[in-house]
DSSP file (Angstrom, degrees, kcal/mol; ACC not computed):
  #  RESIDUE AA STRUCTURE BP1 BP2  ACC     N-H-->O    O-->H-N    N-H-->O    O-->H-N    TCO  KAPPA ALPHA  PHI   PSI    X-CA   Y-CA   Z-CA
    1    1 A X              0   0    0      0, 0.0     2,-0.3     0, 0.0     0, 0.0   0.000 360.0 360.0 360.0 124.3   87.5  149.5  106.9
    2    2 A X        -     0   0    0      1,-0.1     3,-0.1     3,-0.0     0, 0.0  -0.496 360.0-100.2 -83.4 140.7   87.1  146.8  104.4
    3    3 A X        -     0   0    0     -2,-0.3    -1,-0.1     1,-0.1     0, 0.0  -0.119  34.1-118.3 -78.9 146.9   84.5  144.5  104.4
    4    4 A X        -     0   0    0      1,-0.1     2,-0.4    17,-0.0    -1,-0.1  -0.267  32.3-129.6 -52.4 113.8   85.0  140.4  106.1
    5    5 A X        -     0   0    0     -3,-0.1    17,-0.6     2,-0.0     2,-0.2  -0.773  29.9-162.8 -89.4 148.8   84.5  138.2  103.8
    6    6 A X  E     -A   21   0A   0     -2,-0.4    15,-0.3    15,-0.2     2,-0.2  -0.513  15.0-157.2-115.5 158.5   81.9  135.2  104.4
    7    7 A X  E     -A   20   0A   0     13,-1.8    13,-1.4    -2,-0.2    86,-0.1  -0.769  27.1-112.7-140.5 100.9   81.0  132.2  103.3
    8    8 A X  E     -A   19   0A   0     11,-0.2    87,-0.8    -2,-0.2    85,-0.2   0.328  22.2-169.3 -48.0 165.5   77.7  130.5  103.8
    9    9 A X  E     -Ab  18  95A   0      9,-0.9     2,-1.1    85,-0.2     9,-0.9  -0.708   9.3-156.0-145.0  75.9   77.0  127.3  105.9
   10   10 A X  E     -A   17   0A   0     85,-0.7     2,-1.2     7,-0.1    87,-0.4  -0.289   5.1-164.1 -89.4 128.6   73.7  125.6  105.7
   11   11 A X  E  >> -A   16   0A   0      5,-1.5     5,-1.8    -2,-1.1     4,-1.3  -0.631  20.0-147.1 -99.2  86.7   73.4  123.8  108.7
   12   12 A X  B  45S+c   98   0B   0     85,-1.9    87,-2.2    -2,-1.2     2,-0.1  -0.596  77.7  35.1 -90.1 146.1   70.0  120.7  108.1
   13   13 A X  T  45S+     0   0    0     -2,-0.3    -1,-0.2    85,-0.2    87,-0.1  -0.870 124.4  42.0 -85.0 -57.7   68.1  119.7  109.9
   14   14 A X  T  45S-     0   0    0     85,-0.4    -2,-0.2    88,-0.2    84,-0.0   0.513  94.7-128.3 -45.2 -45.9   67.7  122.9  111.9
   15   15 A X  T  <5 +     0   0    0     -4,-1.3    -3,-0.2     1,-0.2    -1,-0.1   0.744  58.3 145.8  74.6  32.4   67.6  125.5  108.6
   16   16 A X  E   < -A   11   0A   0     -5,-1.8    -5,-1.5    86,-0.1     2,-0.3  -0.517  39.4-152.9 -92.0 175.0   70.2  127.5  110.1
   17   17 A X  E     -A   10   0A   0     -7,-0.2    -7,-0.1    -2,-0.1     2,-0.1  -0.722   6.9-161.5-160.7 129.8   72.8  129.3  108.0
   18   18 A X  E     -A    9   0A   0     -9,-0.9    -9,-0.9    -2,-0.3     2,-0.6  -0.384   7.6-156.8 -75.1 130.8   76.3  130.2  109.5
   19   19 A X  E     -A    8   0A   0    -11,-0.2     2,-0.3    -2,-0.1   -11,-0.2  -0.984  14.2-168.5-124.0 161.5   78.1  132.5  107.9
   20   20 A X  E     -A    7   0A   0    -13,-1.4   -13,-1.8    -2,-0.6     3,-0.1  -0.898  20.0-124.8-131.4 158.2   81.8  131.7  109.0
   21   21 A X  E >   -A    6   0A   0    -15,-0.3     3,-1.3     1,-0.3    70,-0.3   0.031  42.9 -76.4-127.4 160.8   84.6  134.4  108.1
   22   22 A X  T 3  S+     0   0    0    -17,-0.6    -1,-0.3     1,-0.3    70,-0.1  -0.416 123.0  15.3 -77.4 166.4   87.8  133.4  106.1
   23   23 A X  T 3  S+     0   0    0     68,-0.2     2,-0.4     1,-0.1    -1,-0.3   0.446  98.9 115.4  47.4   1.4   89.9  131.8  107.9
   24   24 A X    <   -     0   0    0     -3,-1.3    67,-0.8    67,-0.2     2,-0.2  -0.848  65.5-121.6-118.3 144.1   87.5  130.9  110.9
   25   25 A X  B  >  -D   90   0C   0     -2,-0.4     4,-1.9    65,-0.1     3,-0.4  -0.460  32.7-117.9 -93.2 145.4   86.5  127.0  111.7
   26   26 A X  T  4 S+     0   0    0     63,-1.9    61,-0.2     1,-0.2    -1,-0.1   0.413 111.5  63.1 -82.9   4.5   82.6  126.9  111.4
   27   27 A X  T  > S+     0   0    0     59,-1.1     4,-1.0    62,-0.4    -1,-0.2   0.966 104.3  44.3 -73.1 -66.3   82.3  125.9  115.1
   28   28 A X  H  > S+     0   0    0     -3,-0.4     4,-4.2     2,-0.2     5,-0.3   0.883 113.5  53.3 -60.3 -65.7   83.9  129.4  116.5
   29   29 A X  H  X S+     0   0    0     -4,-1.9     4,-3.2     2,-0.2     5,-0.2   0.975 110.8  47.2 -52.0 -55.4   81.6  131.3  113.8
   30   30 A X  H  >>S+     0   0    0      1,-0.2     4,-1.4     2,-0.2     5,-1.4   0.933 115.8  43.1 -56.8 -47.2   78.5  129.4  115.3
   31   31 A X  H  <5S+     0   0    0     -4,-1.0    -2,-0.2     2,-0.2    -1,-0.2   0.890 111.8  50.4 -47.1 -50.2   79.4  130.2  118.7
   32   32 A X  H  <5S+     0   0    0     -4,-4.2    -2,-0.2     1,-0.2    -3,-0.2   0.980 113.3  52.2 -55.4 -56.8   80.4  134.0  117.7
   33   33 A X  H  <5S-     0   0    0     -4,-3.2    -2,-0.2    -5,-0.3    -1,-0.2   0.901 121.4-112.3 -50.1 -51.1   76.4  133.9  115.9
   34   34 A X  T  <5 +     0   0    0     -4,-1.4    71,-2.7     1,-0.3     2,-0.4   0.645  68.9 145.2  95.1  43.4   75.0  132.7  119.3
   35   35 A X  E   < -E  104   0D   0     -5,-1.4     2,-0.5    69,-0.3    -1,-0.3  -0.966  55.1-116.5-132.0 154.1   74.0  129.4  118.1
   36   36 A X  E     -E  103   0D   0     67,-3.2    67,-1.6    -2,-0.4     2,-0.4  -0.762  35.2-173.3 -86.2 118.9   74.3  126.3  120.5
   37   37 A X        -     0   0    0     -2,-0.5     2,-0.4    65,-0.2    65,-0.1  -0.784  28.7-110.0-113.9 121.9   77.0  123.6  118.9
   38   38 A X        +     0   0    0     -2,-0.4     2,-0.2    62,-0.1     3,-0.1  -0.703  57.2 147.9 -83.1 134.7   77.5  120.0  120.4
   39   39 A X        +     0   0    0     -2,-0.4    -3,-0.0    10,-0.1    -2,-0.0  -0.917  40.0 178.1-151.4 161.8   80.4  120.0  121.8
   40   40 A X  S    S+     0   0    0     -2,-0.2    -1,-0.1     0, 0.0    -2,-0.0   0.579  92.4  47.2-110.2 -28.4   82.3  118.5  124.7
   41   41 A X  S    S-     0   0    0     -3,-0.1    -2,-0.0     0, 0.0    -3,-0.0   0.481 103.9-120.4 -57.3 -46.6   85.6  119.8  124.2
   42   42 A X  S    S-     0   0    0      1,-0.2    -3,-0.1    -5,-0.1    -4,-0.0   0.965  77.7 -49.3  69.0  40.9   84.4  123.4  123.7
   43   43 A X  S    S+     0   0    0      1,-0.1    -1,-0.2   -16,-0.0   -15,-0.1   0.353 104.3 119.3  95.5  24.4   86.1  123.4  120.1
   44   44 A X  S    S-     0   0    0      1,-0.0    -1,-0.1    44,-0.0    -2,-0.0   0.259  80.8-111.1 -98.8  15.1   89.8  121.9  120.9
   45   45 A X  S    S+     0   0    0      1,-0.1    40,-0.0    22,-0.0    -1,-0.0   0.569  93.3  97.6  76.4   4.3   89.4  118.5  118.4
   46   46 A X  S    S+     0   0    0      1,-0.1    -1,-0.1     2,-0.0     0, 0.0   0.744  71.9  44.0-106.7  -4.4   89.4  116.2  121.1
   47   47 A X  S    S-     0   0    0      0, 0.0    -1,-0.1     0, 0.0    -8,-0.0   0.785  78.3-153.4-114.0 -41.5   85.8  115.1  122.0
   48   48 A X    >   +     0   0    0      2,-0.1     3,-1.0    27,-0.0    27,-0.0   0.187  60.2 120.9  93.4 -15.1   84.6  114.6  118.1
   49   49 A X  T 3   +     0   0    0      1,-0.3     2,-0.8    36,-0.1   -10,-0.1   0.797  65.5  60.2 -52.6 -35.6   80.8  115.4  119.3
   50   50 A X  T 3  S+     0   0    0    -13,-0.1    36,-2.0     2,-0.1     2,-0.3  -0.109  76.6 138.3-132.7  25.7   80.7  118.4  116.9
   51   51 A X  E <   -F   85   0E   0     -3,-1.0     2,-0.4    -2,-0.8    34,-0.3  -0.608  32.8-168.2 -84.7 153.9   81.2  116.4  114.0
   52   52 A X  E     -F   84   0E   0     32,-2.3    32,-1.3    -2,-0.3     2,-0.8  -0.869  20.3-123.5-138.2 134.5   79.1  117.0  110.7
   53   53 A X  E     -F   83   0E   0     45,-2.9    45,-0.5    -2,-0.4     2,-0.4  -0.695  27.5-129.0-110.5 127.3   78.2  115.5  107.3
   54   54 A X        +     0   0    0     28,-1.7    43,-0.2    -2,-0.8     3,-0.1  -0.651  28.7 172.3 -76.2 127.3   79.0  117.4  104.0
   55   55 A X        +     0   0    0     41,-4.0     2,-0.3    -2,-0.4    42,-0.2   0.725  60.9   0.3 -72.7 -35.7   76.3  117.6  102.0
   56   56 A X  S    S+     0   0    0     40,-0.2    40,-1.1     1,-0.1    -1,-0.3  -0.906 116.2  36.4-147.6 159.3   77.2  119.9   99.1
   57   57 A X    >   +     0   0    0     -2,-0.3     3,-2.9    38,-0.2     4,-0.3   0.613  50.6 157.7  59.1  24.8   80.2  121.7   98.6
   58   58 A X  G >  S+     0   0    0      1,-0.3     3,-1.6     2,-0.2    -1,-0.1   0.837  70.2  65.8 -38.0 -47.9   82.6  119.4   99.7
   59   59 A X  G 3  S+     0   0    0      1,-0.2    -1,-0.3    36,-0.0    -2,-0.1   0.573  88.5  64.7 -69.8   8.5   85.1  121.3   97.5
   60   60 A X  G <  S+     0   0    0     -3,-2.9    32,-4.0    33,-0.1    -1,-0.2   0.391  82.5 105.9-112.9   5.5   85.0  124.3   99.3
   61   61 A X  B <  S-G   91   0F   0     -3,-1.6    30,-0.2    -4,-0.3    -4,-0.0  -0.670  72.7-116.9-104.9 175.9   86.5  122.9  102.3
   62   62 A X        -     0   0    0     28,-1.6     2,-0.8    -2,-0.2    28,-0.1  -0.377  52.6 -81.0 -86.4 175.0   89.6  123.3  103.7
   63   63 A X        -     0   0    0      1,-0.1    -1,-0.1    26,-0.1    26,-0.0  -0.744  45.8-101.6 -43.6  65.2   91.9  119.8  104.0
   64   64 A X        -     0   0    0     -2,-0.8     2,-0.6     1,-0.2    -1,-0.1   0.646  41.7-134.5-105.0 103.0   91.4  117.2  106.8
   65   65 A X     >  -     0   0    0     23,-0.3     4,-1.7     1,-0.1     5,-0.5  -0.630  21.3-109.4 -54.7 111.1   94.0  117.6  109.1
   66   66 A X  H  > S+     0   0    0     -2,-0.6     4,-1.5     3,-0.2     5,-0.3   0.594 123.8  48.2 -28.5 -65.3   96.2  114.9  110.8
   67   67 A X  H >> S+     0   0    0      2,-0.2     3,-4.2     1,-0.2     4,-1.4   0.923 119.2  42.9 -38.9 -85.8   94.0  115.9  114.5
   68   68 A X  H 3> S+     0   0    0      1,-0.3     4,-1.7     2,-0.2    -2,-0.2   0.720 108.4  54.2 -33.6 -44.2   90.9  115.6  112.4
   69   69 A X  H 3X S+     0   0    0     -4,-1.7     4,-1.0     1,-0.2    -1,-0.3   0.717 111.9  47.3 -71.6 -12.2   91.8  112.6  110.6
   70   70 A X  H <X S+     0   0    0     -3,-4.2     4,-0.8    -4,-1.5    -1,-0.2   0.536 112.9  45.8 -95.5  -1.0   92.4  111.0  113.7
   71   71 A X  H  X S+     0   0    0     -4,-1.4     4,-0.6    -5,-0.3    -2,-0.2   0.774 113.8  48.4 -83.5 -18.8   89.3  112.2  115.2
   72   72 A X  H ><>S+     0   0    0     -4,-1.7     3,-4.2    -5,-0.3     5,-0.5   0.982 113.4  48.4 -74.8 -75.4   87.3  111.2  112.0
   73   73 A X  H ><5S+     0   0    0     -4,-1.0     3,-0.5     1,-0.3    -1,-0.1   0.577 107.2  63.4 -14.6 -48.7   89.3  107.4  112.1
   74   74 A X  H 3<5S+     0   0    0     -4,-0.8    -1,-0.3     1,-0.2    -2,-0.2   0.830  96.0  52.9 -53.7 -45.7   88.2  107.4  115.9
   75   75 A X  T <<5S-     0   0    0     -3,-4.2    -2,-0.2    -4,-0.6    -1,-0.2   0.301 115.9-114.3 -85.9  12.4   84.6  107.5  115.0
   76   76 A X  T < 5S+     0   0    0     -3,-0.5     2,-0.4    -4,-0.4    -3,-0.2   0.587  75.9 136.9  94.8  17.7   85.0  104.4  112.7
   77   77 A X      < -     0   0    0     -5,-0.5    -1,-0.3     6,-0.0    -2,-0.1  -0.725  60.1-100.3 -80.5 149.6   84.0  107.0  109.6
   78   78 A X        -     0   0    0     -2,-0.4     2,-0.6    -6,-0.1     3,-0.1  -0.163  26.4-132.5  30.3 131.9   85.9  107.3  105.8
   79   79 A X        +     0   0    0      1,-0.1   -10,-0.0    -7,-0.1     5,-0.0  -0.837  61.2 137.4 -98.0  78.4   88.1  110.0  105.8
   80   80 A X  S    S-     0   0    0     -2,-0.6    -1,-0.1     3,-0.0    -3,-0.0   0.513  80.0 -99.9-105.0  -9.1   86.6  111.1  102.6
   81   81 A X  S    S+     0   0    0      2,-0.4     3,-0.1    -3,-0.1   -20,-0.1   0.631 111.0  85.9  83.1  16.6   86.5  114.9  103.5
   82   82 A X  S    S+     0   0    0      1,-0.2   -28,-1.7    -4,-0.1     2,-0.3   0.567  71.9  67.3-145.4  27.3   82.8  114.5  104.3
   83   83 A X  E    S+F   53   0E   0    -30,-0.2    -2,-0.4    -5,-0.1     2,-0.4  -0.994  80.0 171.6-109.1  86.4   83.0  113.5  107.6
   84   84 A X  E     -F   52   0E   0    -32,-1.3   -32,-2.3    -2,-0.3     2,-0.4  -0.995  46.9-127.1-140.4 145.9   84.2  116.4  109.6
   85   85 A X  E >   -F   51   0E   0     -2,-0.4     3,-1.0   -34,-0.3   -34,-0.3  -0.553  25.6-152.5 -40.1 100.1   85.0  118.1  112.7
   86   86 A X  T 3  S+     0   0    0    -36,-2.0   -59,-1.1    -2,-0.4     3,-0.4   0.528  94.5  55.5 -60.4  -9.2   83.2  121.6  112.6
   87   87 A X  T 3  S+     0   0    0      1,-0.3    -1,-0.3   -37,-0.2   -62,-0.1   0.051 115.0  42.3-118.8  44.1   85.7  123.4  115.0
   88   88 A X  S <  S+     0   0    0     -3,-1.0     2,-0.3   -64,-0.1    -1,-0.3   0.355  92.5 105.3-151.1  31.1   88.2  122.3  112.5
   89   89 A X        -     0   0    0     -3,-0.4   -63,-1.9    -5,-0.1   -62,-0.4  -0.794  44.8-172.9-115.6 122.9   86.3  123.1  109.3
   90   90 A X  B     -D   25   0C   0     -2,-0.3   -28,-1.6   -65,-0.2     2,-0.2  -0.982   9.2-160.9-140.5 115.2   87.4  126.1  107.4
   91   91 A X  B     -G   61   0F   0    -67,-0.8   -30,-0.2    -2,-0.3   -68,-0.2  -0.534  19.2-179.3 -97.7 159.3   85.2  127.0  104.5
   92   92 A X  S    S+     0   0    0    -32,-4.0     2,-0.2     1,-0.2   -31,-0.1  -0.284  77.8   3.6-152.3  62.2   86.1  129.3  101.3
   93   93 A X  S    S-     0   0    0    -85,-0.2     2,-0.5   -86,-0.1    -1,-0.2  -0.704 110.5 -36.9 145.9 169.5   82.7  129.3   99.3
   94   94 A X        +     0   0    0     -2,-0.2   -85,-0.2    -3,-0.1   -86,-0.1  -0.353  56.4 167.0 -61.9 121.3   79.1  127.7  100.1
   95   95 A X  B     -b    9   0A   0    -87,-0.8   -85,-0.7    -2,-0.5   -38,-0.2  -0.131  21.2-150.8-105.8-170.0   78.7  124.3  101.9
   96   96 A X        -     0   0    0    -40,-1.1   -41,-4.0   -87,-0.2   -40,-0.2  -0.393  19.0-178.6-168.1 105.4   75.7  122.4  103.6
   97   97 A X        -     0   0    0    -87,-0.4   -85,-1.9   -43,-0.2     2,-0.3  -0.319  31.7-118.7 -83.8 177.9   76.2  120.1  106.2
   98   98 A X  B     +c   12   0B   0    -45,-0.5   -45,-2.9   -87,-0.2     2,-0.3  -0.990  38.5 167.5-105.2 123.2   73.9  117.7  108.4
   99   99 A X        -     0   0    0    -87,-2.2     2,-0.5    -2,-0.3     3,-0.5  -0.987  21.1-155.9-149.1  99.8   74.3  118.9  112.3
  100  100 A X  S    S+     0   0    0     -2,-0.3   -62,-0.1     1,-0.2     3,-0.1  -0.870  80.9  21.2 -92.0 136.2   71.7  117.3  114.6
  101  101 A X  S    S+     0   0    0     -2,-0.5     2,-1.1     1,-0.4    -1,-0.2   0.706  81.5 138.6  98.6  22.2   71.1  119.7  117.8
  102  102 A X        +     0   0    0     -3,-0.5    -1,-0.4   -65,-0.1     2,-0.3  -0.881  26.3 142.3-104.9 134.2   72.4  122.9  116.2
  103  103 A X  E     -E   36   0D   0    -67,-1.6   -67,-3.2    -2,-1.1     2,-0.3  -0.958  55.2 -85.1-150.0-163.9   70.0  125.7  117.4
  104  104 A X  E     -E   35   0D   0     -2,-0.3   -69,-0.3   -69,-0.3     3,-0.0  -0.542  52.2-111.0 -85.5 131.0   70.1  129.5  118.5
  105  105 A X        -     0   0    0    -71,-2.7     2,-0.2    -2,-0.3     3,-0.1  -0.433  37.4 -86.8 -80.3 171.8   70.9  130.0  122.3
  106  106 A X        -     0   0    0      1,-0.1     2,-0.2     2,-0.0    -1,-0.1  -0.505  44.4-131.0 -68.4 121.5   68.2  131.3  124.9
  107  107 A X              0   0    0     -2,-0.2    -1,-0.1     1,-0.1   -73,-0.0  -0.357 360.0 360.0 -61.6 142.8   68.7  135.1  124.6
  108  108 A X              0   0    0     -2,-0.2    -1,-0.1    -3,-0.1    -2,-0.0   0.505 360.0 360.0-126.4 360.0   69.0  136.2  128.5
């Protein structure tokens, strides 16, 4: 079996770091880790809570989609590609956003 390749995510304040899978929106990957996301939406683009500011590696995300860009546009932000949606954020090399509220959920 070959191995998934990953791509880091450093998620500040919190110090966490995501790693999210090729092809997988960095929302879905945080949920899959067991980390608590704000969301309202529950990752479908519509709610806009789960939005994030790139700090570094702005070129290594994927292109702001017509749903995103209207989600970004909705929250009165620049659609500058550093202002983004996490559940519609697909990374392909290391980033670091700003995510207030992102933490690990209560193991049960």
């Amino acid at each position: 079996m070959d191995e998934q390749v990953t791509h880091t995510v450093a998620v500040r304040p919190s110090d966490v770091e995501i790693e999210v899978r090729d092809g997988e929106d960095l929302f879905s990957a945080a949920q899959r880790l067991g980390y608590r996301w704000p969301t309202v939406c529950g990752g479908k683009g519509t709610c806009r809570t789960c939005f994030v500011q790139v700090e570094e590696g702005a070129e290594n995300c994927s292109p702001v989609g017509p749903l995103e860009r209207e989600g970004i546009e909705a929250l009165r932000r620049p659609v500058d590609g550093l202002t983004r949606l996490a559940c519609r954020l697909r990374v392909e090399g290391p980033v670091t956003v700003t995510k207030r509220g992102v933490r690990r959920r209560p193991q049960e």
